[in-house]
VOGU-3710 file (C-alpha; in Angstrom, 3 decimals, decimal comma):
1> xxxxxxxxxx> -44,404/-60,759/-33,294  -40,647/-60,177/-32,187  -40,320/-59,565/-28,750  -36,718/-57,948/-29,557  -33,548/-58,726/-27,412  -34,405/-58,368/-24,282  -36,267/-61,608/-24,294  -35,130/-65,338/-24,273  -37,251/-67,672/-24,670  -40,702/-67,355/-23,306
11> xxxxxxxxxx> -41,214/-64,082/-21,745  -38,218/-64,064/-20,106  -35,832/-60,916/-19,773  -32,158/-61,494/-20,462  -30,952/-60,136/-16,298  -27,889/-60,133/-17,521  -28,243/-57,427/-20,655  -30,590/-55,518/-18,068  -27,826/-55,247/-15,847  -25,623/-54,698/-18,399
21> xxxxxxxxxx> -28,237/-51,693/-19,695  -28,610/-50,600/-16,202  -24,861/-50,017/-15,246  -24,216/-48,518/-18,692  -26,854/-45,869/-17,464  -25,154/-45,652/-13,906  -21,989/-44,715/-15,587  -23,345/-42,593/-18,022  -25,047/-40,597/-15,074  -21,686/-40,691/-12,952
31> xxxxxxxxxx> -20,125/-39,244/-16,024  -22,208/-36,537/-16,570  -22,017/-35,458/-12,399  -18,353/-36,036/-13,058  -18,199/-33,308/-15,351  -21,082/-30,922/-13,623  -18,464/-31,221/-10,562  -15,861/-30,368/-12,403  -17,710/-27,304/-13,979  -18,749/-26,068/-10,746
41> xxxxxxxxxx> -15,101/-27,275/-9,086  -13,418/-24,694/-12,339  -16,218/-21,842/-11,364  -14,819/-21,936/-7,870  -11,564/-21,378/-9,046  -12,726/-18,746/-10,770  -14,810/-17,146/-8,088  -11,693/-16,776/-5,784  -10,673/-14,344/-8,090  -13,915/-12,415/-9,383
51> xxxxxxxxxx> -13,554/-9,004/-7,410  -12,906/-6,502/-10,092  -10,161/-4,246/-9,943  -8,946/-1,574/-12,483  -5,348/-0,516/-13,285  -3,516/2,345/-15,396  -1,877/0,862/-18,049  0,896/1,928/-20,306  2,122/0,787/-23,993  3,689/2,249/-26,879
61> xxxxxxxxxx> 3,973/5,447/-25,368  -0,169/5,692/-24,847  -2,198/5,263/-21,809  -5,110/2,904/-21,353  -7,068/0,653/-18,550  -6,944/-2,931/-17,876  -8,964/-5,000/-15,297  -7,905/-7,690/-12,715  -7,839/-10,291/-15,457  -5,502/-8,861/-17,489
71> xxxxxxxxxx> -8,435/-7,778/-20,183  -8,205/-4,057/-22,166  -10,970/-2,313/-21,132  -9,990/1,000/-22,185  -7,284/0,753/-25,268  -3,840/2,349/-24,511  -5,048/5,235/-27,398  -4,664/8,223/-24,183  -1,312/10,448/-24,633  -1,741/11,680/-20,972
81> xxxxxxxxxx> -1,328/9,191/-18,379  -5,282/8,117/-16,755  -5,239/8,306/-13,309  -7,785/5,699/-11,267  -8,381/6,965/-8,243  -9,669/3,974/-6,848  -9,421/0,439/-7,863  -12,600/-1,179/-7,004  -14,668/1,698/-8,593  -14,516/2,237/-12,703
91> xxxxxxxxxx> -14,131/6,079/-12,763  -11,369/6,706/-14,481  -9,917/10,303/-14,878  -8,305/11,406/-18,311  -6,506/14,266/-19,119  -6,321/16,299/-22,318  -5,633/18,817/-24,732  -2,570/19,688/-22,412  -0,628/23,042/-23,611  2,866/22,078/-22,164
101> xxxxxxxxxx> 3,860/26,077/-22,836  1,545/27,604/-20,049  0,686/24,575/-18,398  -3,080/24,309/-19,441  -4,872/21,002/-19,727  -8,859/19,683/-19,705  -9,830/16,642/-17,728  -12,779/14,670/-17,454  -13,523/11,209/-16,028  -14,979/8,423/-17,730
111> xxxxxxxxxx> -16,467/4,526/-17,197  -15,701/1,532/-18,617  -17,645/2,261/-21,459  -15,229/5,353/-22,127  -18,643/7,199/-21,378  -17,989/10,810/-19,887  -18,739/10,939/-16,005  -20,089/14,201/-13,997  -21,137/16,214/-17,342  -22,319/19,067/-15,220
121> xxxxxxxxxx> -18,623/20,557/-14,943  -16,462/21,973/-16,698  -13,296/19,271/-15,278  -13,223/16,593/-13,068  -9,504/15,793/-11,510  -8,054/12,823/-8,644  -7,010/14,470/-6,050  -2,992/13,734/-5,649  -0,973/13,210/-2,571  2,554/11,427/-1,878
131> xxxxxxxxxx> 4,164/9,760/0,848  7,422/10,151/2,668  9,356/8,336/-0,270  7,647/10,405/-2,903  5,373/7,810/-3,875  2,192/9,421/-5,389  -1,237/8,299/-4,185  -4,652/9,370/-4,203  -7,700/9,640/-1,899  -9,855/7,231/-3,279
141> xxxxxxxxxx> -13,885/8,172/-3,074  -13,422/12,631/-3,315  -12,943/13,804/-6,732  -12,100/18,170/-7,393  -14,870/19,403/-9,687  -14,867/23,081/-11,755  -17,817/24,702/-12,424  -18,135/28,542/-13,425  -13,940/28,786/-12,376  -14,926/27,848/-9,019
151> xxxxxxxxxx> -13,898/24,749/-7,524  -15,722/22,169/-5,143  -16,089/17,909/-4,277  -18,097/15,271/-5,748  -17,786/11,782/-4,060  -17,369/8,745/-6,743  -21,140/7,895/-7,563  -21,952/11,696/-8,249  -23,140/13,312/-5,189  -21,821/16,803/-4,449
161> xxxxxxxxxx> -20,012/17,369/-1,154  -19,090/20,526/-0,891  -19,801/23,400/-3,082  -18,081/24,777/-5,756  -17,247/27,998/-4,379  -13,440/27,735/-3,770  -10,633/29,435/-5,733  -8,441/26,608/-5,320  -8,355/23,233/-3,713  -5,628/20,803/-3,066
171> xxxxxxxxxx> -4,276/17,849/-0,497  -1,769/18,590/2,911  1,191/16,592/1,474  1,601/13,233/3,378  -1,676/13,680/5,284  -4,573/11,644/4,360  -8,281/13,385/4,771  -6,723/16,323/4,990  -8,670/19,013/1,730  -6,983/22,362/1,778
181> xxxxxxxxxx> -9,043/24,887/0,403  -8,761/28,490/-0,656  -11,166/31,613/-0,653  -10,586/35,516/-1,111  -6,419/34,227/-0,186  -7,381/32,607/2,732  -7,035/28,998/3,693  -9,857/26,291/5,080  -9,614/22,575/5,702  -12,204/20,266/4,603
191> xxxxxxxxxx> -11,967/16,157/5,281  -12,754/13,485/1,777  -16,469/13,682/3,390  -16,932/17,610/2,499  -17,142/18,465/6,326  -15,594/21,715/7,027  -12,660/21,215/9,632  -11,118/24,542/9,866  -12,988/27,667/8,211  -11,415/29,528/5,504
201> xxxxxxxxxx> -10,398/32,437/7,302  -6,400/31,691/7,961  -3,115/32,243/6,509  -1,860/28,997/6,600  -2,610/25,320/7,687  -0,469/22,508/7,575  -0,756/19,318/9,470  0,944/18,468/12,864  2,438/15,346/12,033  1,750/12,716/9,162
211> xxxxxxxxxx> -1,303/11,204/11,288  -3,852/14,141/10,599  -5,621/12,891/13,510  -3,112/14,561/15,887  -4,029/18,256/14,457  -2,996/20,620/12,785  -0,755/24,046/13,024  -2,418/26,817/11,809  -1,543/30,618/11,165  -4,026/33,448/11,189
221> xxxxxxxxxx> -4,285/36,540/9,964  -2,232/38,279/12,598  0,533/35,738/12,005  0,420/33,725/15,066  0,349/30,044/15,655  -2,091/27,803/16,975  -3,152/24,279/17,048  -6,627/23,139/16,066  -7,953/19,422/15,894  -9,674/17,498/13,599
231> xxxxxxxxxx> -13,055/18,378/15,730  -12,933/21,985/15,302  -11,525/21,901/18,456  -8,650/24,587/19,630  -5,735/22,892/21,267  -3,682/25,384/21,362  -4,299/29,429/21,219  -2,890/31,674/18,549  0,096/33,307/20,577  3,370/31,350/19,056
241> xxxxxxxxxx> 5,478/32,647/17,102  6,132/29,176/15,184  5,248/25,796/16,033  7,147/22,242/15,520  6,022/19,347/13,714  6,233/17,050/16,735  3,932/15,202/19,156  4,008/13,081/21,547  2,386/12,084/24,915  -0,266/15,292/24,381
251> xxxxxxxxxx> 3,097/17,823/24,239  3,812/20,327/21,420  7,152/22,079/20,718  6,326/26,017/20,284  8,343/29,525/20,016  7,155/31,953/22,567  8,662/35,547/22,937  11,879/33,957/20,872  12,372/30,946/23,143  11,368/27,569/22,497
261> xxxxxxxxxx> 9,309/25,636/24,940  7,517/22,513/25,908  3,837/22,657/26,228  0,613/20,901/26,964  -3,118/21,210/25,804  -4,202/21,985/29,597  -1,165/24,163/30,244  0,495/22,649/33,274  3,544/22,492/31,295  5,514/25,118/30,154
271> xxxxxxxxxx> 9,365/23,857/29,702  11,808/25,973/28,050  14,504/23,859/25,972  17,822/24,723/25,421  18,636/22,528/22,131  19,530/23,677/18,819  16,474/21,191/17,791  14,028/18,473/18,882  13,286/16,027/16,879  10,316/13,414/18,579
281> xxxxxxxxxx> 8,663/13,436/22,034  8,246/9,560/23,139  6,684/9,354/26,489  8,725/11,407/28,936  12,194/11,585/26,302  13,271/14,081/23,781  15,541/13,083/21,011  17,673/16,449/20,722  20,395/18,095/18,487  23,067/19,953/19,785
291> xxxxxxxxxx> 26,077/21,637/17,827  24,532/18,589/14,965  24,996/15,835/16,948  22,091/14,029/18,514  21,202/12,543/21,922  18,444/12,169/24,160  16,756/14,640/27,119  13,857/14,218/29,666  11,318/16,184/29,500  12,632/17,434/32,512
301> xxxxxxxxxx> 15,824/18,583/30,707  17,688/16,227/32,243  20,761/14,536/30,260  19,892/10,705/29,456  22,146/10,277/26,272  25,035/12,528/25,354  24,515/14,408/22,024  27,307/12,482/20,455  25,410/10,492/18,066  25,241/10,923/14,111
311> xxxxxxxxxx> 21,605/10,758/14,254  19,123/8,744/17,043  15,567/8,140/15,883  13,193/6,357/18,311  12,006/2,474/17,611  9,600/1,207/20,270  9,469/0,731/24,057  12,830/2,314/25,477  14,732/1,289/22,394  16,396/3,740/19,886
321> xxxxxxxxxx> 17,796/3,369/16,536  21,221/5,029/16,865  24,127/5,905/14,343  27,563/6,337/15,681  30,891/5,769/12,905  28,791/5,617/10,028  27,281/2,201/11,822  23,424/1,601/13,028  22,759/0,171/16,501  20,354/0,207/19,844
331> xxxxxxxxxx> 20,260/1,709/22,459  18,078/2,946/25,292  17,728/6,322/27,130  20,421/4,484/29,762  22,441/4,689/26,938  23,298/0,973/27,186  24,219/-0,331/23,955  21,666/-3,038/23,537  22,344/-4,185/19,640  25,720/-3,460/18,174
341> xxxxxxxxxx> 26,856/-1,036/16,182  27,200/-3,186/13,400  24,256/-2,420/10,603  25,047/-0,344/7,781  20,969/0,404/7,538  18,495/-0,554/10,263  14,577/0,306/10,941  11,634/-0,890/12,467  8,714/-2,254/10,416  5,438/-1,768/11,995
351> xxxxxxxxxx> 4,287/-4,469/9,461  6,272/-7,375/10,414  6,592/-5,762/13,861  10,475/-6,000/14,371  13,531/-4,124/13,098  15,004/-4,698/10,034  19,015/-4,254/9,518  21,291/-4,547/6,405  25,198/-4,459/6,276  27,297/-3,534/3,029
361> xxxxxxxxxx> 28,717/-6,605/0,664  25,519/-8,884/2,068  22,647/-9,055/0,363  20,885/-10,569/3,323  18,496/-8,966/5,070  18,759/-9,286/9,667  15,084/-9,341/11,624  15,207/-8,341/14,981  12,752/-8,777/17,419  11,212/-6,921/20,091
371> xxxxxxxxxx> 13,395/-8,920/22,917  16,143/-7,495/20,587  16,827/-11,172/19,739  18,262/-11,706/16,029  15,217/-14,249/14,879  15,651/-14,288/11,318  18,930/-14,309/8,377  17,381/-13,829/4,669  16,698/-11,690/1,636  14,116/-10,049/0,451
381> xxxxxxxxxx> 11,383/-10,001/3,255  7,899/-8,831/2,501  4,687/-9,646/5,007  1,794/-9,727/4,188  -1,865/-10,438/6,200  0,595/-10,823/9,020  3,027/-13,292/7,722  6,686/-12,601/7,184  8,164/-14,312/3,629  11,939/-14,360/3,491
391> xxxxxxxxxx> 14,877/-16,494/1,368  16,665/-18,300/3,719  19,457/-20,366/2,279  17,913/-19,730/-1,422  14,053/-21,176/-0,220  11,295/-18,928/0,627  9,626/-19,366/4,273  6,710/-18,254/5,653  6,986/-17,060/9,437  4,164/-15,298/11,884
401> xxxxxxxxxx> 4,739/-12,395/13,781  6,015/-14,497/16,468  8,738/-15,775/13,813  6,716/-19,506/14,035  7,614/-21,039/10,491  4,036/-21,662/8,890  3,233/-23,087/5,383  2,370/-21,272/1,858  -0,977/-23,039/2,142  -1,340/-21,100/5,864
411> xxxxxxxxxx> -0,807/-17,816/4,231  -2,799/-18,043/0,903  -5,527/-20,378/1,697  -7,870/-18,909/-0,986  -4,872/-20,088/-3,367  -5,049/-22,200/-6,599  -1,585/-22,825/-6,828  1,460/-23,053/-4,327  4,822/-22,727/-5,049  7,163/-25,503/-4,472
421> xxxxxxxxxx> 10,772/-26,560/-5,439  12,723/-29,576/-6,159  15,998/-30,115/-7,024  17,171/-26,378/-6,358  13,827/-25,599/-9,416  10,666/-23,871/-8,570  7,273/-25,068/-9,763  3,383/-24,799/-9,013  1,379/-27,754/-7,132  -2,381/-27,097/-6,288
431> xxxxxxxxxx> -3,825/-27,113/-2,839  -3,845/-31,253/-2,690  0,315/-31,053/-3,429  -0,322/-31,845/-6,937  2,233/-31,115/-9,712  0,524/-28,167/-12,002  3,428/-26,358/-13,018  6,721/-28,291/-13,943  9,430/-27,295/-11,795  11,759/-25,405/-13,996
441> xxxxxxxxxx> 11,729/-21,647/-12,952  15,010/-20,409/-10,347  12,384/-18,221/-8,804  8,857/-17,496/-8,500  6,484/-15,460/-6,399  3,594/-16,341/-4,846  0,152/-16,069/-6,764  -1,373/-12,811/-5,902  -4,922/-11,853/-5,244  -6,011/-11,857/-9,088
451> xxxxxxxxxx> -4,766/-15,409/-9,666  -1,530/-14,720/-11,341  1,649/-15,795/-10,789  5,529/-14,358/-11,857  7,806/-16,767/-12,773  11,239/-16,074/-13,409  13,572/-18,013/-15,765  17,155/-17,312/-17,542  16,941/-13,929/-15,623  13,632/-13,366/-17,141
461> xxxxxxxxxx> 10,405/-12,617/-15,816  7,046/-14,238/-17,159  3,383/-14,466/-16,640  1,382/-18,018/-15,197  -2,581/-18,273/-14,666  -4,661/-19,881/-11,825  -4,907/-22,727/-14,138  -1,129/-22,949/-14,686  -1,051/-21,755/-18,258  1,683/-19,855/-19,382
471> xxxxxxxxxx> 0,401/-16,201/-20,232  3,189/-14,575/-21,318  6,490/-16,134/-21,928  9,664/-14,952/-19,460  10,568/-12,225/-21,461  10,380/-8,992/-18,689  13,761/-8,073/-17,214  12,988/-7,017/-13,763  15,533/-6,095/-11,017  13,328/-4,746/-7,952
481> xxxxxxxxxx> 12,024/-7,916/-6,950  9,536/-6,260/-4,064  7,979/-4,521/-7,241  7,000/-7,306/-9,187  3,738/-7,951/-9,601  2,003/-8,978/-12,946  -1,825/-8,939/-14,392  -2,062/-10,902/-17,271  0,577/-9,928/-19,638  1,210/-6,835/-17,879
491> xxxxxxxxxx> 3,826/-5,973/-15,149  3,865/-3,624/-12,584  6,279/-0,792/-13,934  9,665/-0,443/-11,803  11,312/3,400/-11,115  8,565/4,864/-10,801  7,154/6,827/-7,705  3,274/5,894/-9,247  1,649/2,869/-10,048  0,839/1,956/-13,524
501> xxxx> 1,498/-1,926/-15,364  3,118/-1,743/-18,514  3,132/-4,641/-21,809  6,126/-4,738/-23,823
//
């Protein structure tokens, strides 16, 4: 009987073709937990970028939805723009059968599926609002519903919160969580919950300032002024004959038997002003205008700066933002000149948490800090989760608040890729410094938070992966660099005052 190859002789294994056999095994073994790691090393990659978003898109002229990977999940077939209120949630809100002559349209809101939402009424719109730079935007979990021609709120998963009983709802421009609504001609305030703020028994209501949690003026019946807050509470009583839209330090600006005055919510105060205007309370200082020239008063009326200036517009601290021969300095309410009057535009970002000047023929952009110290020289600064990115001397740098110089790998440590540069070229290395992306682009930006990056090349923008794989060739030509941002073959579209990513 053959006792086959692993014998020699008489009974004896061959230890050598054992451990031969063996170690072929070990490495067979090794190989396959080589390539399980691997798998599970690629579905980590993955999973850094696996929150869903959704996004308006736009191409040839129609109107569609994509996702956070780039992917067509509704086909651009819409000819009215769709309108997502909010990103993480797939309601999507369409509009239709618009008669451009009187204005009529239908609208309706649909899933993923291009299933119809909220059947039980007649229309379903976003509710629109826009920003101080005209910037449209939408509160993002209160949709307006019609039922009967009667209007009311559903939240995003359904649920009515308020009642359709209203002959017309619509947003306080500029204020978030701030629902006008309208009954029998008179006006109520509801917040994105459905609570009832102010009843609907009032002529008018518009919010105090931008932040609707400082109040808001309101006008009844008999056409007097008041303040009310966002508790129901009454701040001030309806006796004024108009009321500003400033605050500060618990003080309102209002018109009493035709003279303007100074007052508090307790009444202690009761200042009469002489100014042609008032522009901001900060602490115990009024920026003023005089003969249309500005300068600054104590509360007191007390002179601290001289109306003199072109304009003055308060920054932090004691510190001022001032415009005097067409140039932008600092000063305080001594009316010491603290940073030149040398800026041709200068402002403080609450963001980055300094002040940000520009001066003609330089495209460089100057940060200042809060010592009034110039800490940074570059263009093109954007922060974000709290770190400052800048070109300085044609390389991007990453900086804290503190203007400490950090890495790209500090910033975006949830990151695939990283960019880096050699020989005046940008490329993509991976979090161990290792060359993904050949460095031929002459700029980049940073991968975003869906794993793509923009690459720019021959004054051309393109599209790169997580995995380094060229999506879409640079092909884009794109001039507002703090717009760019790309999903999959799509970019972000530029001149525009709403978002929407286009594919052309």
């Amino acid at each position: 009987m053959s006792r086959g190859k692993r014998y020699n002789g008489e009974q004896k294994l061959n230890m050598k073709k054992v451990f031969a056999v063996i170690i072929t095994i070990i490495v067979i073994i090794m190989f396959f937990i080589g390539i399980k790691k691997m798998l599970k090393k690629d579905e980590t990659t993955v999973n850094n970028f696996t929150e869903i978003s959704y996004f308006t898109a736009y191409n040839n002229g129609k109107w569609g939805v994509i996702n956070s990977k780039g992917e067509n999940i509704i086909e651009p077939t819409n000819g009215e723009m769709i309108v997502i209120p909010n990103p993480k949630k797939e309601v999507f809100v369409c509009v239709y059968e618009v008669n451009y002559s009187d204005g009529t349209y239908k609208s309706k809101a649909v899933n993923s599926k291009n299933e119809q939402l909220y059947t039980s009424y007649n229309s379903v719109e976003a509710l629109s609002n826009y920003d101080q730079n005209n910037n449209i935007w939408y509160e993002d979990n209160v949709l307006k519903v019609e039922k009967d021609g009667k209007y009311g709120l559903i939240n995003l998963d359904g649920n009515e919160i308020l009642a359709c009983q209203y002959d017309k709802i619509e947003t306080i421009k500029g204020a978030k969580n701030s629902i006008l609504v309208q009954k029998d001609n008179s006006y109520g305030l509801v917040n994105t919950s459905g609570n009832i703020i102010i009843d609907a028994n009032y002529a008018e209501i518009s919010a105090l300032t931008t932040d609707y949690t400082n109040g808001y003026i309101v006008k009844n019946a008999d056409g007097k002024f008041g303040i009310m807050g966002i508790n129901k509470e009454q701040i001030l009583d309806f006796k004024y004959s108009d009321i500003k839209h400033v605050f500060g330090n618990d003080m309102y600006i209002v018109k009493e038997d035709d003279t303007w005055k100074i007052v508090n919510k307790s009444g202690d105060k009761n200042i009469e002003i002489n100014y042609s205007d008032v522009k901001s309370i900060d602490g115990e200082n009024l920026v003023v205008v005089n003969n249309g020239k500005y300068g600054i008063s104590g509360i007191d009326k007390t002179e601290k700066v001289k109306s003199e200036y072109q304009n003055i517009q308060y920054a932090f601290s004691d510190y001022y933002i001032a415009k005097k021969d067409n140039k932008y300095g600092i000063i305080n309410s001594n009316e010491e000149i603290l940073v030149q009057f040398e800026y041709d535009s200068l402002k403080f970002n609450k963001d980055a948490d300094c002040l940000e000047g520009t001066k003609s023929n330089d495209s460089n952009t100057y940060l200042i800090d809060r010592n009034l110290q110039l800490k940074l020289t570059g263009m093109n600064p954007t922060v974000h989760n709290g770190y400052i990115r800048i070109n300085v001397d044609n390389e991007y740098k990453f900086y804290n608040l503190k203007f400490e110089e950090k890495t790209n790998r500090d910033v975006f440590g949830n990151n695939t890729l990283y960019v880096a540069k050699n020989d005046g070229k940008y490329g993509l290395v991976n979090k161990d410094g290792t060359l993904v992306v050949q460095y031929q682009y002459e700029d980049i930006k940073e991968q975003n938070e869906y794993g793509f990056v923009a690459v720019k090349k021959d004054g051309k923008w393109g599209v790169i992966d997580q995995y380094g794989n060229v999506l879409a060739e640079p092909k884009y030509e794109l001039s507002d660099i703090s717009k760019i941002s790309v999903i999959g073959k799509w970019h972000l579209a530029e001149n525009v005052n709403t978002a929407y990513y286009v594919c052309e």
